[in-house]
Structures are given as structure tokens and as C-alpha cells.
C-alpha positions in Angstrom: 82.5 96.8 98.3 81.7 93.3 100.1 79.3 93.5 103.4 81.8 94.5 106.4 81.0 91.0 107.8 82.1 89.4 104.9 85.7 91.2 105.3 86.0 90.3 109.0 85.0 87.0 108.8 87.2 85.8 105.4 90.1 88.2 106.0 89.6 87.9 109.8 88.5 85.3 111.5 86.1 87.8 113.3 82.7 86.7 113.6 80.0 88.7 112.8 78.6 89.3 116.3 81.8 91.1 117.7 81.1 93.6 114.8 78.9 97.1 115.6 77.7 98.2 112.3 77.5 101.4 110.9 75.6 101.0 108.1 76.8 97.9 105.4 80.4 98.8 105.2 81.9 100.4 107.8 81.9 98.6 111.3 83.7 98.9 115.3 84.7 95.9 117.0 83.1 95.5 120.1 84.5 95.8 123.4 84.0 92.5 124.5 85.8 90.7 122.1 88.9 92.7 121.9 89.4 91.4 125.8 89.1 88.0 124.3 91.4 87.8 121.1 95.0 86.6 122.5 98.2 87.6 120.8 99.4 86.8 117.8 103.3 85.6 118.4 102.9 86.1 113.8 101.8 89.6 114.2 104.6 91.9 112.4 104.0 95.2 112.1 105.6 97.0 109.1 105.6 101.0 109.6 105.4 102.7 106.7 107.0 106.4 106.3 108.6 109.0 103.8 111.1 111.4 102.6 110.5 115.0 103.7 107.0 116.0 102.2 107.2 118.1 98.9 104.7 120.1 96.3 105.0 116.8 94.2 103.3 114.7 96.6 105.0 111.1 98.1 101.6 109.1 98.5 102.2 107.3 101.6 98.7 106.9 102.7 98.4 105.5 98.9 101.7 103.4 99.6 100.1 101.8 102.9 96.8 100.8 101.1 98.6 99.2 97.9 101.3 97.3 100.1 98.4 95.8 102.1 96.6 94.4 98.8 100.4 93.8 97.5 100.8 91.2 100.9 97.2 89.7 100.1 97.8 89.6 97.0 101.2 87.2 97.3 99.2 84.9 99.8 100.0 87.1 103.3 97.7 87.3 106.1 97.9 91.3 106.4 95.8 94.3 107.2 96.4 98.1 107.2 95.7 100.3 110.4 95.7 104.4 109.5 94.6 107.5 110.8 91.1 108.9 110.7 91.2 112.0 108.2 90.3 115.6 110.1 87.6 117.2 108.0 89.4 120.9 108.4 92.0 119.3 106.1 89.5 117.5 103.5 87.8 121.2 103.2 90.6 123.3 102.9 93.8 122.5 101.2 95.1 118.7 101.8 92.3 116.5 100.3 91.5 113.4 102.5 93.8 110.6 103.4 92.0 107.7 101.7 94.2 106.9 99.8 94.5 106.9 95.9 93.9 105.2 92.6 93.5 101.6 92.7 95.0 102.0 96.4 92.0 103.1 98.7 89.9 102.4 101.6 86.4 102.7 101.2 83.5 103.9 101.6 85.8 106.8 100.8 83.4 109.5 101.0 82.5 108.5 104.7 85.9 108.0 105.7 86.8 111.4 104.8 83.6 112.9 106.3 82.0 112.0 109.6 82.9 108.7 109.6 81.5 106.7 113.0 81.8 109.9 114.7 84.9 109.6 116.4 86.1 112.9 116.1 82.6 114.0 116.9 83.2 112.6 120.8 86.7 113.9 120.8 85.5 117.2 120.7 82.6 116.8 123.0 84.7 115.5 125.5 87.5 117.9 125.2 84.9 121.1 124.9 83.3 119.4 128.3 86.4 120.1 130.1 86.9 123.2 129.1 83.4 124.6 130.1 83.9 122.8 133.3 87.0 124.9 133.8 85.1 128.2 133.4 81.9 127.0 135.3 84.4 125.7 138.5 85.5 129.6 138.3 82.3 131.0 137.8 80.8 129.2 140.9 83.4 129.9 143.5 86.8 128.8 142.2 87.5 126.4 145.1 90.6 125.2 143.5 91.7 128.6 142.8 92.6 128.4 139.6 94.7 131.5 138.5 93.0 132.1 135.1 95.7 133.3 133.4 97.1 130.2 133.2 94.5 128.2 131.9 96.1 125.9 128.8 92.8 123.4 127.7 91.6 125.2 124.8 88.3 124.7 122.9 88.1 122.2 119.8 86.4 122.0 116.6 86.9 119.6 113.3 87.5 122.9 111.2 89.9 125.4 109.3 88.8 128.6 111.2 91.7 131.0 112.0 89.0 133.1 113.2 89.1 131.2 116.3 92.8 130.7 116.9 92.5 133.9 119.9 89.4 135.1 120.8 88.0 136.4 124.5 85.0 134.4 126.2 82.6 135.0 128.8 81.5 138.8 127.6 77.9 139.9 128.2 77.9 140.7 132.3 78.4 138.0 134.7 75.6 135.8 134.3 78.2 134.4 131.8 81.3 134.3 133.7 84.8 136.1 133.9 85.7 137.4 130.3 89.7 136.2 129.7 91.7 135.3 126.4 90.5 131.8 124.8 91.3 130.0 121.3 90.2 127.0 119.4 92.4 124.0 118.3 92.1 121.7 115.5 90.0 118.5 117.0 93.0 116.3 115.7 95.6 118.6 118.2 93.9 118.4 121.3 95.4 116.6 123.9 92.5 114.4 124.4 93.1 113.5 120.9 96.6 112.0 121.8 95.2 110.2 125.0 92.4 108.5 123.2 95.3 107.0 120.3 97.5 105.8 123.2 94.8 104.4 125.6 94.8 101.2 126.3 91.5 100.3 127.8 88.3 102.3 128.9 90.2 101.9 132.4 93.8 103.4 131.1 91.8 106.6 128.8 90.4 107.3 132.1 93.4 107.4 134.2 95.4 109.6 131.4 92.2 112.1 131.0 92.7 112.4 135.4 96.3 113.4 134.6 95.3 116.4 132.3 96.8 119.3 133.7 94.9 122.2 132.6 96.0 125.4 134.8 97.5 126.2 137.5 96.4 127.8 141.0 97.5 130.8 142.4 100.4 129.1 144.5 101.7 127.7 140.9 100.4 124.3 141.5 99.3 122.0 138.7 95.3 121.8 138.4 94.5 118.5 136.4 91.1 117.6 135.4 90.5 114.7 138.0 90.8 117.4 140.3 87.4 118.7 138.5 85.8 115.0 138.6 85.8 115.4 134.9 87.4 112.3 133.7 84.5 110.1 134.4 82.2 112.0 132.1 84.5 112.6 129.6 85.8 108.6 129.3 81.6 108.2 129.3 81.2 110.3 125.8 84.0 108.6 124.2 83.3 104.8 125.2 82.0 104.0 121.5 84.3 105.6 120.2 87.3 103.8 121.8 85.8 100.9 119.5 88.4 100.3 116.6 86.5 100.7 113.2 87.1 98.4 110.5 86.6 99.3 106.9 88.1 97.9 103.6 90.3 98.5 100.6 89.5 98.3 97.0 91.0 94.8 96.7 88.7 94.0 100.2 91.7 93.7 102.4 90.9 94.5 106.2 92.0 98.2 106.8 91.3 99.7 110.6 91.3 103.7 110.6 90.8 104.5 113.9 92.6 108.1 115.6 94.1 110.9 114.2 96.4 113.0 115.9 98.4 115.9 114.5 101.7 114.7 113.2 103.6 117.9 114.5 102.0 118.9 118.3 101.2 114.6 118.8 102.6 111.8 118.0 100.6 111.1 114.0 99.5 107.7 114.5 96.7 105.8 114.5 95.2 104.2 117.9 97.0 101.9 119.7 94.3 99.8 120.3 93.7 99.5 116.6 97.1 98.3 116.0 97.2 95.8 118.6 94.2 94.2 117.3 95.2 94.2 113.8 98.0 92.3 114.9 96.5 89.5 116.7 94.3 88.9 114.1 96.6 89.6 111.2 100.0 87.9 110.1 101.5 91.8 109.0 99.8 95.3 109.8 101.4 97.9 107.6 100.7 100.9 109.6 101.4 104.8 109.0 102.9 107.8 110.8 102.6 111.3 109.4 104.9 113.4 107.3 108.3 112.4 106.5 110.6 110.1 108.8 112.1 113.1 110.8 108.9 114.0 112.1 106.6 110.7 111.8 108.9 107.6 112.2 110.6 109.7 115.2 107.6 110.2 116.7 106.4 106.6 116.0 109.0 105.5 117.9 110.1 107.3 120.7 106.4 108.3 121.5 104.4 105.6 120.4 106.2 102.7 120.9 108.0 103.6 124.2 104.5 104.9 125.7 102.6 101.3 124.4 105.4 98.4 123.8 104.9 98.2 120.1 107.7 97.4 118.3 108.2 97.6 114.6 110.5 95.1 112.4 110.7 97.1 108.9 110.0 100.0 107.8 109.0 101.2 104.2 110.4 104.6 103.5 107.7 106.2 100.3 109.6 108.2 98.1 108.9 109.5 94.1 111.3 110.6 91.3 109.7 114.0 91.2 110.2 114.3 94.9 113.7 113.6 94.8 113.8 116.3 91.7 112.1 119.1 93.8 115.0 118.1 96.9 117.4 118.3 94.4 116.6 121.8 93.4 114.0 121.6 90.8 110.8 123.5 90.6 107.6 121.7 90.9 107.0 123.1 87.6 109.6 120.8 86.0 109.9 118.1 88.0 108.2 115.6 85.8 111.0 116.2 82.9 114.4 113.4 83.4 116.7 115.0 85.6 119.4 112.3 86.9 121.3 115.3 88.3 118.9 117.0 90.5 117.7 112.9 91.4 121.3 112.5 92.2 121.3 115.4 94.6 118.0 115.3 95.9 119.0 111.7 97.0 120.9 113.4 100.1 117.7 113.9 102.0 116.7 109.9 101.1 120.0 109.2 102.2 119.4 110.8 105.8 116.0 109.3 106.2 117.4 105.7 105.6 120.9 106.8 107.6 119.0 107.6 110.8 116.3 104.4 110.3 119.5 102.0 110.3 121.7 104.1 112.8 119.8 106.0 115.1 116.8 103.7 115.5 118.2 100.1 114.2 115.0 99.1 112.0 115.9 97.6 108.5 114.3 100.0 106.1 112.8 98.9 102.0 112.4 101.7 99.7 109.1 102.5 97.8 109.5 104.0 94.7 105.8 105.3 94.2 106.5 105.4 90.0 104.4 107.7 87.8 103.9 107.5 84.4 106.2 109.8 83.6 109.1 108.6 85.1 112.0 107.6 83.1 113.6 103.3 83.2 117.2 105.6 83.7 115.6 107.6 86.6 113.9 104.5 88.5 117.4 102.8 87.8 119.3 105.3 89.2 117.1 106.1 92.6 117.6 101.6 93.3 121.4 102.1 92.8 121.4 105.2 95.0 119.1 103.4 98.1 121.7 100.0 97.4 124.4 102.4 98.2 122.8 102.7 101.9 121.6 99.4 102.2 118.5 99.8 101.4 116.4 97.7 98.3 114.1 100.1 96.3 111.1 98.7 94.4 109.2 100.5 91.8 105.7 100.4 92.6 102.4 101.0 90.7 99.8 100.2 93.0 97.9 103.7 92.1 97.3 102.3 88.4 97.4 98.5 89.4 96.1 97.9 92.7 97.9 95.3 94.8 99.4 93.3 91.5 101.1 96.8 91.3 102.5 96.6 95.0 103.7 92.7 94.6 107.1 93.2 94.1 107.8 95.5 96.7 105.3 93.2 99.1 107.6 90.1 98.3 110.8 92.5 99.2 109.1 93.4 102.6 108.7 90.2 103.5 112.1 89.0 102.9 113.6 91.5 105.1 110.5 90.3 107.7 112.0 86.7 107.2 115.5 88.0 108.4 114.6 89.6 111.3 116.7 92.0 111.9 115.6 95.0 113.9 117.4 95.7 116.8 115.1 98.9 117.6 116.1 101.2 120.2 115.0 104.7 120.9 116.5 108.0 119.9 117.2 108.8 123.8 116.5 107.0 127.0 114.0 107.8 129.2 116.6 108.9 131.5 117.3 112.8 131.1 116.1 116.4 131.4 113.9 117.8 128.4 117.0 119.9 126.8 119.6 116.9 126.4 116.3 114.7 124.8 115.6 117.6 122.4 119.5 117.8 121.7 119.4 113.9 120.9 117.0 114.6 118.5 118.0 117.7 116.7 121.5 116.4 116.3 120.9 112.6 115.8 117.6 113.3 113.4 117.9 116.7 111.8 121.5 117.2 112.1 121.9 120.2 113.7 124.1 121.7 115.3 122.6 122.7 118.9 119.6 123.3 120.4 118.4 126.8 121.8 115.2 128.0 123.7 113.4 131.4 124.4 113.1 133.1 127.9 109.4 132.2 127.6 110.3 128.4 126.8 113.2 128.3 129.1 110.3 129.7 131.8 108.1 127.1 130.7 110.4 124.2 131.4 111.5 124.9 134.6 107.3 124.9 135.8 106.6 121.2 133.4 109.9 120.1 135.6 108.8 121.7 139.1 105.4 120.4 139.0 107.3 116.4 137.8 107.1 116.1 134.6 110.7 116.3 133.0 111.2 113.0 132.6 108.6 113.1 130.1 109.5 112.0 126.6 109.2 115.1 123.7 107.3 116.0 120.7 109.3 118.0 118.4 106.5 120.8 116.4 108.5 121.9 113.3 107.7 122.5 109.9 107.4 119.0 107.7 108.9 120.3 104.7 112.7 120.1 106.1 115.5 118.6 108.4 115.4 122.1 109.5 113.1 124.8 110.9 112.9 126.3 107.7 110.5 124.9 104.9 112.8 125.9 102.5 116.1 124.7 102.8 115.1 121.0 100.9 117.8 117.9 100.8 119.8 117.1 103.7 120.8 120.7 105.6 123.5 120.3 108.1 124.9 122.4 110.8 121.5 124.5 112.0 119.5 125.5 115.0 116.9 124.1 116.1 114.9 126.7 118.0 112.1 126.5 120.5 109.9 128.8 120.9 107.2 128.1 123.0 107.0 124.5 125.0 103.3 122.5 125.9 102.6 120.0 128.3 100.7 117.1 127.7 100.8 115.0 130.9 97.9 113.2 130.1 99.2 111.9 127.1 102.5 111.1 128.6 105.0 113.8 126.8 105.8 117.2 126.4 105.5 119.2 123.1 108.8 121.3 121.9 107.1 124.6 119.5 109.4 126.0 116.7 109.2 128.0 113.5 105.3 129.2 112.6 103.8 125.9 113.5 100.1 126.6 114.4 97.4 123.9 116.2 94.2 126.2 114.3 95.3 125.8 110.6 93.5 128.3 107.9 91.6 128.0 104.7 93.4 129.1 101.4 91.9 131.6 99.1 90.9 128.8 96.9 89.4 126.0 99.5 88.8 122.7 98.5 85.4 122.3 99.4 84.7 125.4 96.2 85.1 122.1 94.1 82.5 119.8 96.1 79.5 119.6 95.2 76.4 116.7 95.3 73.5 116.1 93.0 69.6 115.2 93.9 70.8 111.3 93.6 72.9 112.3 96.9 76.8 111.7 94.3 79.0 113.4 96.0 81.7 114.8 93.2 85.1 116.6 94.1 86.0 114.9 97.2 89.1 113.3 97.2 
């Protein structure tokens, strides 16, 4: 790794005194000077996504970090901006999101851990708001808050199902009025979503006002600047509203900054981080979580409607083996040449790239991530079968190679960038009741059939509408692994139901969050977790982290 100032100042133009270090390689940019960098009219940002998530692995976190090194590699001005791993994750089953190979950002080890301490404030701030719910109750309950209806849940940066429902407040009434509690995941808290969409210190404080965290007894919203709790909570997460910088392998710029939940948030980085990459970059490849149905979908219609960004390609991340397992193919096998089960598999490609040029008008390239393994027929055949929608595919090795591995598909992306074609638009207007935007999106996106809801989230509608929110945009929750709401029914599935269970408001944020299937905000550890393979000697080597 080269000195963080080194990066910033030969890969950015940033001098070295706009830079708060922490430590030699890892670094914020400060306040100041992110009011004083103008925009780049250059500054194209490239969004990076994927074919529904399988067993076999995609590597778009690996895709984003080779592509970057590809651009710098070909002589591009460019710079990646991703989401800050959750430690829960890194612990338990998913690994980190670093990155791979020869495609990584580093100080690995620190990005995967506790980083600057971002997440650290997030769940400060968040667990500030919820013990001044309970002590506003305990001390009088002037706002007569009905506690029944109490939504802001406690955080922490863990797996810990143990916390998911729990009861508070027992042991007499020095300690308050025992009622029904749970713990989120740090990266789906609401405050999590606020602080990637902010703005400005002045903008996280206005959203974290707008909270609504109950309601009183004459069913009337209760939102946190009615608790004079936005001040103190924008106050503990001031530094870390400071984009941090860090670096690849190949020492291109990389800022990983945020890290909301692709399913109950939007599963992009800050939107501070991206604008500043892209006034002092010429490309920012960027990422949005799980496949395009859920991540580019959300990228758009949340991310870029609630900030202005606007993307002019997209990469869509997909792997022989993946296409295999869509196809029908047990993980088991899928690294044996199967042109038939590619063939098939294809239909689930073939939607992604179908709703990127229809729904959303963004010209779309096709990474093939290529292993070893992977057969000259098979890559042949998955380029022919992206052609047929448009679409060029490159095979990429950037895992093995590093960014020499990526320059083929870099030189593609920029081609399309030199055309200039996007005409982006939005799934659904902003215009419009919650049940016609989730219709938009089932049918348009997952190709279903219809849309149904339960009493409780029919219920829960008509209050997020009564108290003025349904012209919010939605959040679809659903599982990652389908078109569908069931994790098993791979390819392309036509003609479901997309059913909501349970529906969330985030008015803080700026949306409202549609629940299906068994999607859960406190995830668990398996039998076997990760961290039973970590381990670090006297020397302070940190082995099995990944």
C-alpha cells in the first residue's frame, strides 16, 4: 500500500491537508473542502450490478474493484465508491465485501472490521433515540406516546437472533415501563439510510427531525424532533459524515463510505461519497447490492430520485457457473461445461438486461467474471446470448490479473460512455399511492402478475397515508435469490404474486419499506460461523478473514 496522501494527491488532486488520517492508509476528507471542490461536468458514474445472487458466487464487489484498476489501467481518470462491510456479515456466513484476488481495497482487514468507526456512531446515535423514547415515557410522557406503537428499535453491528424480540425495562420502575423491544442489524436502521442519503450536516439533521418513531394515543405521528433528539444525534455522527478514502491493490482511489441493507434500504454507498468521487474523478464505478431486481431498482428509483444522481451505464456481473445453477444445475456441478443449462439459465440474464434497457433506459455491458474452469465454448456462448439483447459481454479476469485482467471490459465501458446514451427514467413517477408504485414494480421488474397485501399491511398503509406519507417512493424487502418471493424458483419466473406482508415507514429517509416472504432486519449465525476460522498470532496476523 502507498501513504493515503500519496493516493489522494497522484490519483486526486486532493491535497494532503483536506485529508483526516486514520492511521497511514485509510483517511476522511474533511468537511471543509468537500464545500469547496466544484463539479465535475467529466464526472460519469458507471453503476455496477448483477444477475440474481446464487451459491456460486457473481463477485460484484470483486467486479467494481478490477473495473476501477481496468479504467486506470487504460489511462482513465476513475475511482470506485462502495459500501462499508457490516461486521455481523464478516462473522457469520457472507465474508467481507473487499473484494477479491488481485481485485481489492485495502487495508482489507480494517475495512472489514471497525474501519473509522462509522458504523460505531450509527449505532450510538440510533440507540440515543431509542433510550430517549423510553426516558420521555418514564418521566411523564408529555407527548403521550401510546407505547404500543413504538417502531425505533435498538441497534447493534452483530448476528444475534437472540435479540430479534425481547421485553425491556424489567426490574420495578426505577427502570421504566416493561413493553416488547428488538434489535436490528446496524446496517438496517433507519438512521443508516438517512446518513447514505444526507447531503450535508444541515440535510442529516433535518431527515433525523422527520423520524417518526411512534405514535400518541390520538394516532398521531411522534417524530424524533419532537424529542429535540436530532441535534445530539447529527452531533455523534459529524465525523462520521466524512467520506473515507482508501485504496485498491493497483492504488486506484476507492471511497467506502455507508452501508445500508440492500433489502429494508436502498444498498448503496453515501451519497456524499459519490458526489465527491465524481468531481474529482473522470468515472466512479459504484455498487448497489444483490442482483439488479433488488439493487439497480433500488439504486434508481431511491437513490437517484431522493439525490439527483444519474447514472450513464451500467455493468451487469454475471459467471458461467451462475448461469449453470439458473439453468438448473446443482452447485455441486456447476463447474463441469453445460451449454444447455447456460442456455437456459440465460433467461434470468436476459430479464436483468430487458428491464436495464426497457424499464429504466440505461445502456447496460456484460461482465463475464471468468474462472479457470470455464470452458472458450461456454464464454462464447454467454457473449452471443447478451448480443442477442443488446448487450456486449467481456470476459474478465481481474481476480487472477488485477486491472490488465479488467482492460478489455474497461475499454468496452467506455465506449458505450462515449455514446451517451442513457435516457434514464424511473420505474414509476412520483405521482401515485403506495399500491400502484409496488404494482409498477412487481410487474415491470419481477414480472408478476399482481400485487396483494395482508389485513395488517393493508392497516399499515392507510396510517403511513393518513399521517402524509403516501407519496413516498417504496423499498421492495424480498428475498435476493429470485424474481419472485421464493428463493427457489431460479431463471426468469413469470406470472407470480408478489405478497406484502408487513409494511415500514421510513420518513426520515424519504420512503416506505414493502416486507415480503421471511425477510428479517436481525440476521442469525450458522452452525458453522465464519469467525470459527479467524484467528491471530502474537505478531498481531490476522488469518481467515476474508
Amino acid at each position: 500500500m502507498l501513504p493515503i496522501t500519496q493516493v489522494a494527491a497522484d490519483k486526486l488532486n486532493v491535497p494532503s491537508e483536506a485529508l483526516v488520517p486514520y492511521g497511514h492508509h485509510m483517511a476522511k476528507l474533511e468537511t471543509g473542502y468537500l464545500h469547496s471542490i466544484e463539479d465535475n461536468a467529466q464526472g460519469k458514474l458507471v453503476l455496477v450490478t448483477a444477475i440474481s445472487p446464487t451459491p456460486a458466487g457473481e463477485g460484484k464487489t470483486t467486479t467494481v474493484v478490477g473495473l476501477t484498476d481496468g479504467l486506470q489501467h487504460i489511462g482513465v481518470k476513475a475511482c470506485a465508491a462502495l459500501r462499508e462491510p457490516s461486521m455481523g456479515p464478516v462473522f457469520g456466513m457472507k465474508g467481507g465485501a473487499a473484494g477479491g484476488g488481485y481485485a481489492q481495497v485495502v487495508p482489507m482487514t480494517d475495512i472489514n472490521l471497525h474501519f473509522t468507526g462509522d458504523f460505531a456512531a450509527i449505532a450510538a446515535a440510533n440507540n440515543l433515540l431509542a433510550a430517549l423514547i423510553d426516558n420521555h415515557i418514564n418521566h411523564g410522557n408529555a407527548l403521550e406516546i401510546d407505547p404500543r406503537t413504538i417502531t425505533w428499535k435498538r441497534v447493534l453491528d452483530m448476528n444475534d437472533r437472540a435479540l430479534r424480540d425481547i421485553v425491556i425495562a424489567l426490574g420495578g420502575t426505577a427502570n421504566g415501563f416493561p413493553r416488547e423491544d428488538g434489535f436490528d442489524i446496524v446496517v438496517a436502521s433507519e438512521l443508516m439510510a438517512i446518513f447514505c442519503l444526507a447531503t450535508s450536516l444541515s440535510d442529516l439533521k433535518d431527515r433525523i427531525g422527520r423520524i417518526v418513531v411512534a405514535h400518541n394515543r390520538a394516532k398521531e405521528p411522534i417524530t424524533a424532533a419532537q424529542l429535540d433528539a436530532q441535534g445530539a444525534l447529527t452531533i455523534l455522527l459529524k465525523n462520521a459524515l466524512q467520506p473515507n478514502l482508501v485504496q485498491t491493490l493497483e492504488h486506484s482511489p476507492a471511497f467506502v463510505h455507508g452501508g445500508p441493507f440492500a433489502n429494508i434500504a436502498h444498498g448503496c454507498n453515501s451519497v456524499l461519497a459519490t458526489r465527491t468521487a465524481l468531481r474529482l474523478a473522470d468515472v466512479v464505478v459504484t455498487e448497489a447490492g444483490f442482483g439488479a431486481d433488488l439493487g439497480a431498482e433500488k439504486f434508481f428509483d431511491l437513490k437517484c430520485r431522493l439525490s439527483g444522481l444519474r447514472p450513464s451505464a451500467v455493468v451487469i456481473v454475471t459467471t458461467c457457473k451462475a448461469l449453470k445453477f439458473h439453468g438448473g444445475v446443482a452447485v455441486a456441478d456447476v463447474k463441469s461445461e453445460n451449454l444447455e443449462a447456460i442456455e437456459k439459465g440465460a433467461a434470468n440474464l436476459r430479464k436483468h438486461l430487458q428491464n436495464l434497457r426497457d424499464v429504466f433506459g440505461v445502456p447496460a455491458v456484460v461482465a463475464i467474471n471468468r474462472w479457470p474452469h470455464d470452458t472458450d465454448a461456454e464464454i462464447a456462448l454467454v457473449k452471443q446470448l447478451a448480443e442477442a439483447e443488446g448487450a456486449t459481454a467481456y470476459a474478465a479476469t481481474h481476480a487472477a490479473e488485477g486491472g490488465a485482467g479488467a482492460a478489455e471490459l474497461a475499454a468496452g465501458v467506455m465506449e458505450v460512455l462515449a455514446k451517451d446514451a442513457a435516457d434514464f427514467r424511473f420505474a414509476y413517477p412520483d405521482e401515485g399511492v403506495i399500491a400502484d408504485k409496488a404494482t409498477a414494480v412487481a410487474t415491470k421488474i419481477y414480472g408478476a402478475d399482481k400485487v396483494t397485501f395482508t389485513a395488517k399491511a393493508l392497516k399499515q398503509i392507510a396510517q403511513i397515508e393518513k399521517d402524509g406519507f403516501g407519496h413516498l417512493p417504496i423499498c421492495v424487502a424480498k428475498t435476493q435469490y429470485s424474481f419472485s418471493t421464493d428463493p427457489k424458483a431460479v431463471g426468469a419466473p413469470t406470472g407470480h404474486t408478489l405478497d406484502v406482508r408487513e409494511v415500514r415507514l421510513s420518513a426520515g429517509a424519504g420512503f416506505v419499506v414493502l416486507i415480503t416472504g421471511e425477510i428479517m432486519t436481525m440476521p442469525g449465525l450458522p452452525k458453522v460461523p465464519a469467525s470459527a476460522g479467524m484467528d491471530i498470532d502474537a505478531a498481531g496476523r490476522i488469518t481467515g478473514l476474508s
